[in-house]
N, CA, C and O atoms as a Tinker XYZ file with bonds, in Angstrom:
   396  protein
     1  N     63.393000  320.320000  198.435000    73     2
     2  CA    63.124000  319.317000  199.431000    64     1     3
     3  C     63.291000  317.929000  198.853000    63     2     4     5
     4  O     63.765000  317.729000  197.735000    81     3
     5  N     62.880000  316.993000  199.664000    73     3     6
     6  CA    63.146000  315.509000  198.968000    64     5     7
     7  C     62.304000  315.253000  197.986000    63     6     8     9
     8  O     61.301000  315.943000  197.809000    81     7
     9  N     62.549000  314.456000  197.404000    73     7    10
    10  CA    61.669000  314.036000  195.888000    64     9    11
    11  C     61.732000  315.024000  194.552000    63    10    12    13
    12  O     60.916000  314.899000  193.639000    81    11
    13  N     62.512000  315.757000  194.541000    73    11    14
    14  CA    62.935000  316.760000  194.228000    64    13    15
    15  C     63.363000  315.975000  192.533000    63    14    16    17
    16  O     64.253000  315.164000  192.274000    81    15
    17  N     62.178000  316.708000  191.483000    73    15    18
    18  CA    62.905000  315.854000  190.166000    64    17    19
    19  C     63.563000  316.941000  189.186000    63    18    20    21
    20  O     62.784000  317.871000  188.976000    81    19
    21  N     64.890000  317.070000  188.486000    73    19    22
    22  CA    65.600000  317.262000  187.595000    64    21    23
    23  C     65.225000  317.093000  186.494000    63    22    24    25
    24  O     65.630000  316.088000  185.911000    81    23
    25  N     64.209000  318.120000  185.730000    73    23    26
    26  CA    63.390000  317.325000  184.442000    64    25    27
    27  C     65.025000  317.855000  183.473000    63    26    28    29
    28  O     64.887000  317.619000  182.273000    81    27
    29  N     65.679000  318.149000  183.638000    73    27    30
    30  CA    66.454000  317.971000  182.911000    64    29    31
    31  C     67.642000  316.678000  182.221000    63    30    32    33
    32  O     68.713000  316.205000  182.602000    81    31
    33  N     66.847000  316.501000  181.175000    73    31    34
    34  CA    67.063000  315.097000  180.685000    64    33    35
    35  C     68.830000  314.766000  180.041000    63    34    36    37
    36  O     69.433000  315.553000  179.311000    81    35
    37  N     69.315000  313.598000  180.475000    73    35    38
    38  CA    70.932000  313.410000  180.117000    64    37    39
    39  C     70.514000  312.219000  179.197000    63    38    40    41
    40  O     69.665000  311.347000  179.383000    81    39
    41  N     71.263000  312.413000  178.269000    73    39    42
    42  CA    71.635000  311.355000  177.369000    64    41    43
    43  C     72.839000  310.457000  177.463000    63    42    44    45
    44  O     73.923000  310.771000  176.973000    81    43
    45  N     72.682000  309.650000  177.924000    73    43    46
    46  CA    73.944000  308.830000  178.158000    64    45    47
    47  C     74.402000  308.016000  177.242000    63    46    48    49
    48  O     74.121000  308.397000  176.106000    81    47
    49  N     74.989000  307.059000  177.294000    73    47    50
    50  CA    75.923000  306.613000  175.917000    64    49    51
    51  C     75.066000  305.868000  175.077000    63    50    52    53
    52  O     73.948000  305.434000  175.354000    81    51
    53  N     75.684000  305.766000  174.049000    73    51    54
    54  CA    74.691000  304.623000  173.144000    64    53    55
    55  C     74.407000  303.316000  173.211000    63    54    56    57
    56  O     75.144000  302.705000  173.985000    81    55
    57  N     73.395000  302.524000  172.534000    73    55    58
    58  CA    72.971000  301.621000  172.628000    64    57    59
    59  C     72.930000  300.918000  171.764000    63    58    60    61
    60  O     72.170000  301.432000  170.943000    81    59
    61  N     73.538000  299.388000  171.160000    73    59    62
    62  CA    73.172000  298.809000  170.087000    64    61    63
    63  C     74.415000  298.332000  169.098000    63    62    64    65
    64  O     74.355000  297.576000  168.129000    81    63
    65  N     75.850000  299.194000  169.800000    73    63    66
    66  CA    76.956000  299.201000  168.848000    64    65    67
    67  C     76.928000  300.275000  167.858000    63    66    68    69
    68  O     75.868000  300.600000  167.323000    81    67
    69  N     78.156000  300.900000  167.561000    73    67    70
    70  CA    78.603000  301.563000  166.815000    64    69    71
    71  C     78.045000  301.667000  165.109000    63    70    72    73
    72  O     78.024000  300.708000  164.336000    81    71
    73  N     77.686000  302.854000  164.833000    73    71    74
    74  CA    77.298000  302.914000  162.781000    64    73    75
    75  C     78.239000  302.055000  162.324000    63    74    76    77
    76  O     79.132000  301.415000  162.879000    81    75
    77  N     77.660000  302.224000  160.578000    73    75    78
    78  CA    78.666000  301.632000  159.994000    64    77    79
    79  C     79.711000  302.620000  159.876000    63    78    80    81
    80  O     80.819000  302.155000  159.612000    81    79
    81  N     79.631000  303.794000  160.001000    73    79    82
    82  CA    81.084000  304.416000  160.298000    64    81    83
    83  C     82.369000  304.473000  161.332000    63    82    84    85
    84  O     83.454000  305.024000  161.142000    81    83
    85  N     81.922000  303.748000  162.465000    73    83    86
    86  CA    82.417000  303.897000  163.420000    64    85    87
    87  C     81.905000  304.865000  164.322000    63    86    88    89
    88  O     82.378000  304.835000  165.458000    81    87
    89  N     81.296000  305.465000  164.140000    73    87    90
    90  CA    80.496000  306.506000  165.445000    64    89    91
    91  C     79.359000  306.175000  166.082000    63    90    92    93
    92  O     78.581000  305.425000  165.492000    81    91
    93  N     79.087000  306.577000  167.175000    73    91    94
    94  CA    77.910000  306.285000  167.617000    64    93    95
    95  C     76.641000  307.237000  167.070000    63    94    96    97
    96  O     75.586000  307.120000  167.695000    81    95
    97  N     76.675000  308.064000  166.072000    73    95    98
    98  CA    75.542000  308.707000  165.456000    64    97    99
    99  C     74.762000  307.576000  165.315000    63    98   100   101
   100  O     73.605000  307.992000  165.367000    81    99
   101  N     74.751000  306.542000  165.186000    73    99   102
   102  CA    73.340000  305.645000  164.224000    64   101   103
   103  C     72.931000  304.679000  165.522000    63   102   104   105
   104  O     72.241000  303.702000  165.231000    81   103
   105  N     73.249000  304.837000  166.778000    73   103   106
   106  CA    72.877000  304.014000  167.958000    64   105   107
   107  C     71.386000  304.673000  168.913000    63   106   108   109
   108  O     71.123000  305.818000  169.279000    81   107
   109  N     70.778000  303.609000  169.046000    73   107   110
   110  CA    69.539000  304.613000  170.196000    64   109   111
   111  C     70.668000  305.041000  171.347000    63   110   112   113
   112  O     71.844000  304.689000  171.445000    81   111
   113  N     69.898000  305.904000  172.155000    73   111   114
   114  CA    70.523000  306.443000  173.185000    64   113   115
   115  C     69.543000  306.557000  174.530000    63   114   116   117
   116  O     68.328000  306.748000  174.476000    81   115
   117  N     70.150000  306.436000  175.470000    73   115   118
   118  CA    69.250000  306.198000  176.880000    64   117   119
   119  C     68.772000  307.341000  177.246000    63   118   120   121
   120  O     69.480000  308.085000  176.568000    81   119
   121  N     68.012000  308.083000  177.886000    73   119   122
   122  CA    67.751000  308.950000  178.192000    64   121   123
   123  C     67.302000  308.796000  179.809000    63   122   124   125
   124  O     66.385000  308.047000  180.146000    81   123
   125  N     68.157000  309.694000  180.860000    73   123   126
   126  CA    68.385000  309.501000  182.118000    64   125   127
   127  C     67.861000  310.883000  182.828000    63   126   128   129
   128  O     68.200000  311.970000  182.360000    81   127
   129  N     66.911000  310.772000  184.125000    73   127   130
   130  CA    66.354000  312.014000  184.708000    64   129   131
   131  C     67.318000  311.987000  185.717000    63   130   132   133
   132  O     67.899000  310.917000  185.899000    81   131
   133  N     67.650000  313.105000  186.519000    73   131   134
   134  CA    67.650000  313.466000  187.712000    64   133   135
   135  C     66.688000  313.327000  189.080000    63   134   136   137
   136  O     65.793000  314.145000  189.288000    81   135
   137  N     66.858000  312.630000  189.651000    73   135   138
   138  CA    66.069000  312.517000  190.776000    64   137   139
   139  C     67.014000  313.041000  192.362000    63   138   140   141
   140  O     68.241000  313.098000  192.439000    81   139
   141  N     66.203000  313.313000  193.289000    73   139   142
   142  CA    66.657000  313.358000  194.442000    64   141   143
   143  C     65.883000  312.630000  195.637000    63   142   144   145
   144  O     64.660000  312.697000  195.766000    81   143
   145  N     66.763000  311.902000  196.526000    73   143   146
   146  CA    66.339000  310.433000  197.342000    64   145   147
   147  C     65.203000  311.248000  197.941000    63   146   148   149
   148  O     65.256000  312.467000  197.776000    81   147
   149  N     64.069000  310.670000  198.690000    73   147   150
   150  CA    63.308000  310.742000  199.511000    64   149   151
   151  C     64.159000  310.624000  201.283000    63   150   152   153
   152  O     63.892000  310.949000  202.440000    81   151
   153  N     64.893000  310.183000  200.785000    73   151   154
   154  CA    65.241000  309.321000  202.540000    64   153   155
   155  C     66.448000  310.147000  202.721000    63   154   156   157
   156  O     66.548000  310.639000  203.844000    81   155
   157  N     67.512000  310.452000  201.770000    73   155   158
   158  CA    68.851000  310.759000  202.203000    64   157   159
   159  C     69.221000  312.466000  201.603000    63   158   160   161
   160  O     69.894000  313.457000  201.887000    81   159
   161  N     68.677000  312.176000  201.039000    73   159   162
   162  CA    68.983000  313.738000  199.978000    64   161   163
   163  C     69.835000  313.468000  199.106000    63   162   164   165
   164  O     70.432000  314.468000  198.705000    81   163
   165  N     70.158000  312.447000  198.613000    73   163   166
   166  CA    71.046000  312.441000  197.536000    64   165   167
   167  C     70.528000  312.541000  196.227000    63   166   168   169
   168  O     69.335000  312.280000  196.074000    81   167
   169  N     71.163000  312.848000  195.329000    73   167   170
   170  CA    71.342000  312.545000  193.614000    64   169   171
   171  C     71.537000  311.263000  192.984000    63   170   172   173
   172  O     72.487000  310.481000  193.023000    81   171
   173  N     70.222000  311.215000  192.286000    73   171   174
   174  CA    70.782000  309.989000  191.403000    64   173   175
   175  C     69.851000  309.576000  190.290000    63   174   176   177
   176  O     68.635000  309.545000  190.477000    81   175
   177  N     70.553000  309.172000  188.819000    73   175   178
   178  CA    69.645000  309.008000  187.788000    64   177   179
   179  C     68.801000  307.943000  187.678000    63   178   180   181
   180  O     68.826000  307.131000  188.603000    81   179
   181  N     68.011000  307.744000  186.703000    73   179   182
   182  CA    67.135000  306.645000  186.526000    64   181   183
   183  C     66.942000  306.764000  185.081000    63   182   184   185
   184  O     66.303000  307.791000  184.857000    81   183
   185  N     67.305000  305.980000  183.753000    73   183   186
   186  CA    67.127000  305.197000  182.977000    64   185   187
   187  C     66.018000  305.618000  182.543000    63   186   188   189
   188  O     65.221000  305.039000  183.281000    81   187
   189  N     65.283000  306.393000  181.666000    73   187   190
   190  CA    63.808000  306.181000  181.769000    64   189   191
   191  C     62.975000  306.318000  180.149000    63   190   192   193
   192  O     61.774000  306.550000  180.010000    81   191
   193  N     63.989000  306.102000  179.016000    73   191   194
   194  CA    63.402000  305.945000  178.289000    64   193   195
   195  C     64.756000  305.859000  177.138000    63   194   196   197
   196  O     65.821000  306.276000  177.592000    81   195
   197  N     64.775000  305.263000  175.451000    73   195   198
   198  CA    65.631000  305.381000  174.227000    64   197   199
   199  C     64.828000  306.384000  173.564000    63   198   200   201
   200  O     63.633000  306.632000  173.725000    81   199
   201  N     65.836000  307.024000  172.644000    73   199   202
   202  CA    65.449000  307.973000  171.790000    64   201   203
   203  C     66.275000  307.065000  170.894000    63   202   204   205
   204  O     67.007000  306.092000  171.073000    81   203
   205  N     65.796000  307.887000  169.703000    73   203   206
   206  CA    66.652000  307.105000  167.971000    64   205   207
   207  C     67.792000  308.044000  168.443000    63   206   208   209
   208  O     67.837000  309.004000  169.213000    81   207
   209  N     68.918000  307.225000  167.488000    73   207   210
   210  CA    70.036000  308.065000  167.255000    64   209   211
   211  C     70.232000  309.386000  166.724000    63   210   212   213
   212  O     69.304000  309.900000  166.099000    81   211
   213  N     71.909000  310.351000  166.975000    73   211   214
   214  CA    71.625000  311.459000  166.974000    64   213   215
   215  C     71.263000  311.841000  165.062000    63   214   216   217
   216  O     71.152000  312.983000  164.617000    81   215
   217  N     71.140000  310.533000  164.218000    73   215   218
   218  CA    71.445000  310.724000  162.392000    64   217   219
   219  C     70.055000  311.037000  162.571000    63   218   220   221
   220  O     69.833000  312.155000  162.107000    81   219
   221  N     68.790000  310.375000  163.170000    73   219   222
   222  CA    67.518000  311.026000  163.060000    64   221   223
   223  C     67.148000  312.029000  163.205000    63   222   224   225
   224  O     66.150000  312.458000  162.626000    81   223
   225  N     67.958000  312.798000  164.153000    73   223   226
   226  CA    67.803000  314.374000  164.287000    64   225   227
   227  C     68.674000  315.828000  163.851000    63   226   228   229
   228  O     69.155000  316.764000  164.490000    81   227
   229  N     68.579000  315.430000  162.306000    73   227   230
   230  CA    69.524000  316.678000  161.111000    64   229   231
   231  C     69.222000  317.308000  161.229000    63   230   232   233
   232  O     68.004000  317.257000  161.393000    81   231
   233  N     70.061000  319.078000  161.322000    73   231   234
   234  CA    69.542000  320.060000  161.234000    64   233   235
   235  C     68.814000  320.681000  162.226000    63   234   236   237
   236  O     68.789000  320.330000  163.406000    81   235
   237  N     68.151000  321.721000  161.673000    73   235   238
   238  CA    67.706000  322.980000  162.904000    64   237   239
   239  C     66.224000  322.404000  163.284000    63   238   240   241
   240  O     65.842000  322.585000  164.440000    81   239
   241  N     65.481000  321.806000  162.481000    73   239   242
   242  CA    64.565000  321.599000  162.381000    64   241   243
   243  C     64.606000  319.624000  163.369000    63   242   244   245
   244  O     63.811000  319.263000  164.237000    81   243
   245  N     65.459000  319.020000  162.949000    73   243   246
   246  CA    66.195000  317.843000  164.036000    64   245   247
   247  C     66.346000  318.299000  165.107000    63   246   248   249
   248  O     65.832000  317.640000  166.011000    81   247
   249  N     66.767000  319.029000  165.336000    73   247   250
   250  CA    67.090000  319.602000  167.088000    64   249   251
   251  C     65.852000  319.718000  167.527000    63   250   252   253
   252  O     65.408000  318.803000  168.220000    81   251
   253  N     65.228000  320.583000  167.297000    73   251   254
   254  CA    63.713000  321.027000  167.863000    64   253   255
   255  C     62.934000  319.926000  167.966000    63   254   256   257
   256  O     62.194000  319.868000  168.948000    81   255
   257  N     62.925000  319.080000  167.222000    73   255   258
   258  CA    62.128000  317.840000  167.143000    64   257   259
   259  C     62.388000  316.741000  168.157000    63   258   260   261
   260  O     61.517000  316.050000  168.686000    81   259
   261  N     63.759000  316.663000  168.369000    73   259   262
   262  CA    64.851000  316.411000  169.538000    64   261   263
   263  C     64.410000  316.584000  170.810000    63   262   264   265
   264  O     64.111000  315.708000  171.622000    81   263
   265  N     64.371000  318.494000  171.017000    73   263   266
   266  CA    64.666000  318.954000  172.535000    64   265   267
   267  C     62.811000  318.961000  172.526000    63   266   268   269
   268  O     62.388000  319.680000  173.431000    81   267
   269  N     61.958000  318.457000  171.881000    73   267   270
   270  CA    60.532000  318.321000  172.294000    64   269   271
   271  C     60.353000  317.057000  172.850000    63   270   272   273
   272  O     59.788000  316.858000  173.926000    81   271
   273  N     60.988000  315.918000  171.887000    73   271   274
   274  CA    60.682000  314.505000  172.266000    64   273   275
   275  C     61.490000  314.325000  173.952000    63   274   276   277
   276  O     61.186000  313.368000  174.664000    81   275
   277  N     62.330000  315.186000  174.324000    73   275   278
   278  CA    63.229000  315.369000  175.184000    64   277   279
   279  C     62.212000  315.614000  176.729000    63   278   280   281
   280  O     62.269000  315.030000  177.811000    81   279
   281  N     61.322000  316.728000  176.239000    73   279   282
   282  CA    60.260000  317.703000  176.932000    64   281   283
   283  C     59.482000  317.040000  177.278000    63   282   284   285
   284  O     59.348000  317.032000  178.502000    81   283
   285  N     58.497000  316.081000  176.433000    73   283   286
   286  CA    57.604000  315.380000  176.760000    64   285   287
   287  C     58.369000  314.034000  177.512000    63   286   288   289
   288  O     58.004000  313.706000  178.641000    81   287
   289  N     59.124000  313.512000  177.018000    73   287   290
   290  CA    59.986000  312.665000  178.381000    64   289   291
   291  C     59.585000  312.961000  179.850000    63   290   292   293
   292  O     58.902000  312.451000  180.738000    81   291
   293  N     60.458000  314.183000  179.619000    73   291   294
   294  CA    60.312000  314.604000  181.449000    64   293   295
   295  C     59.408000  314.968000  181.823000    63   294   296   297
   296  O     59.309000  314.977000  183.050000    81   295
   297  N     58.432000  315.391000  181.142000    73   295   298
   298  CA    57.165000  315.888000  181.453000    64   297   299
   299  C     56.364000  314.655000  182.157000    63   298   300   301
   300  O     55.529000  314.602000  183.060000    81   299
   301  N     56.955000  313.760000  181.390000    73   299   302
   302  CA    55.816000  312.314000  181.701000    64   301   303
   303  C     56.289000  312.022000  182.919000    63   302   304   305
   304  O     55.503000  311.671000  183.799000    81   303
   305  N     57.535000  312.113000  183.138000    73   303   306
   306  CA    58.253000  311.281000  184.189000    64   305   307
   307  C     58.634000  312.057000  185.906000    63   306   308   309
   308  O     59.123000  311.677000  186.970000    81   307
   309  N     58.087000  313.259000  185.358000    73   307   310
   310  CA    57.992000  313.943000  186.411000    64   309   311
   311  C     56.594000  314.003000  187.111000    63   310   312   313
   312  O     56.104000  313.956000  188.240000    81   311
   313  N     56.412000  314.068000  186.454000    73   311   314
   314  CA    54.430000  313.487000  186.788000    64   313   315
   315  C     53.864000  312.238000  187.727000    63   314   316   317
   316  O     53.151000  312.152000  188.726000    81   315
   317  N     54.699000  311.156000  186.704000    73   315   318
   318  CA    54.230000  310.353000  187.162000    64   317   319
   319  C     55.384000  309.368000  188.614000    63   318   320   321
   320  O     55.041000  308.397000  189.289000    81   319
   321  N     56.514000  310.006000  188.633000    73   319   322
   322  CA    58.015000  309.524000  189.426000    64   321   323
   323  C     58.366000  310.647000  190.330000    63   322   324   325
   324  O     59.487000  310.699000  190.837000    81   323
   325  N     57.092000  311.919000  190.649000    73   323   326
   326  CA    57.665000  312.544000  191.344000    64   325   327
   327  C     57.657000  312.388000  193.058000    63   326   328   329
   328  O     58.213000  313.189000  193.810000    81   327
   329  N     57.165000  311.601000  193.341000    73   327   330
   330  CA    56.828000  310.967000  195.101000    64   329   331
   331  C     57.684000  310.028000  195.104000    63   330   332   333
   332  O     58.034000  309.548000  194.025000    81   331
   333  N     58.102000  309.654000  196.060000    73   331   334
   334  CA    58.522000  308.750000  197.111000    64   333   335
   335  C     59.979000  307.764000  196.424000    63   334   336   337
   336  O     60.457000  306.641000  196.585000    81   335
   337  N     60.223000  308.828000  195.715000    73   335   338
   338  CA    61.947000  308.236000  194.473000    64   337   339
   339  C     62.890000  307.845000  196.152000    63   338   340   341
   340  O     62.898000  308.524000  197.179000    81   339
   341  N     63.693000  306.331000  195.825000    73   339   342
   342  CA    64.673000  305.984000  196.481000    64   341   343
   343  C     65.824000  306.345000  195.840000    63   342   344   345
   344  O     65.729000  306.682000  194.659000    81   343
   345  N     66.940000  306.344000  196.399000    73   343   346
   346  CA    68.461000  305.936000  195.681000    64   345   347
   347  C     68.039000  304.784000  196.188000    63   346   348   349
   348  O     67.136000  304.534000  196.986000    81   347
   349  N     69.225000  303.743000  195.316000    73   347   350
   350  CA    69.768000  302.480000  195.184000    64   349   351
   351  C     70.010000  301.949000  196.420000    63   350   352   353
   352  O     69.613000  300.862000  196.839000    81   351
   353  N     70.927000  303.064000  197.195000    73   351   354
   354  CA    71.265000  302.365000  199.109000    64   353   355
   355  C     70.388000  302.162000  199.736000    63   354   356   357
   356  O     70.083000  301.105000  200.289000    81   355
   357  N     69.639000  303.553000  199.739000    73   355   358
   358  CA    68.337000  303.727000  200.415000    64   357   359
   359  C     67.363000  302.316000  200.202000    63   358   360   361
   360  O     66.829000  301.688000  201.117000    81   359
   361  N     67.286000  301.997000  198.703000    73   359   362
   362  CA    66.462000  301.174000  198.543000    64   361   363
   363  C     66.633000  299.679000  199.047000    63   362   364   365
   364  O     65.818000  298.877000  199.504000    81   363
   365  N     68.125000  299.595000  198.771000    73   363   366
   366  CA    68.449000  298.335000  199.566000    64   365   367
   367  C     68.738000  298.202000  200.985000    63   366   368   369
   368  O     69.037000  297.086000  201.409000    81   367
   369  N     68.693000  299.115000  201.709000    73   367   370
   370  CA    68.632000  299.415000  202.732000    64   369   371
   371  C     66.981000  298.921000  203.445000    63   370   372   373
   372  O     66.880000  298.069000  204.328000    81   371
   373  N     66.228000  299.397000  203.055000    73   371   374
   374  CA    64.961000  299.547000  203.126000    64   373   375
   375  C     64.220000  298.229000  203.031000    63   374   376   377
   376  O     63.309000  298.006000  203.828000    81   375
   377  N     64.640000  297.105000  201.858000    73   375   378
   378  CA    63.882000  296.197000  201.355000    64   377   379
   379  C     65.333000  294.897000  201.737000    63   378   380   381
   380  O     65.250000  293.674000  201.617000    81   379
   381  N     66.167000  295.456000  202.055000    73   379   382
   382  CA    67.016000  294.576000  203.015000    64   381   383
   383  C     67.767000  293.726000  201.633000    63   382   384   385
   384  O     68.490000  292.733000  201.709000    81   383
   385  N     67.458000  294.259000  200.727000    73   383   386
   386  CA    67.986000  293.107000  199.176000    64   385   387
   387  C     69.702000  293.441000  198.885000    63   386   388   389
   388  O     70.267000  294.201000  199.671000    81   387
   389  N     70.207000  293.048000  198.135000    73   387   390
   390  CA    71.401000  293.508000  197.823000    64   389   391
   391  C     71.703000  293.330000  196.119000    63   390   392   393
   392  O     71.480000  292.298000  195.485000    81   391
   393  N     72.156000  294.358000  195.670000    73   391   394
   394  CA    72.214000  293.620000  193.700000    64   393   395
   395  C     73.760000  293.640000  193.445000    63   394   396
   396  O     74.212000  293.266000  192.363000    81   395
């Protein structure tokens, strides 16, 4: 139904500029939920927190440490963002604004 949250968390591109190698391993990274509109039924992300880059999380024991800090993200954000989520149209629609 509407309000419908996607605790499945996307990492979207990096933040901060490129390592000194040229990769984005050494950049924070955004971390983006899934939401679904209240008003329209659509899809759409929201921004909702940085993690350190992927060099902080080596190994098997990095991952896990990773897909927890990942867990408690959505955990928080589903909790507390799970009522009355707009999309962007909806919202400007609604509050009559335009960005």
């Amino acid at each position: 139904g509407p309000g419908n949250v996607n605790c499945t968390s996307v990492i979207l591109k990096g933040w901060g500029g490129a390592g000194n190698d040229g990769s984005a391993a050494h950049t924070m990274r955004e971390v983006a939920v899934q939401y679904q509109c209240l008003v329209c039924y659509s899809n759409f992300m929201i921004v909702v927190d940085l993690v350190p880059a992927a060099s902080a999380f080596s190994g098997k024991k990095g991952t896990a440490r990773f897909n927890d800090l990942l867990e408690k993200i959505c955990e928080a954000k589903a909790i507390s963002d799970v009522t009355f989520q707009r999309c962007p149209t909806c919202l400007e629609l609604a509050l009559e604004l335009s960005y």
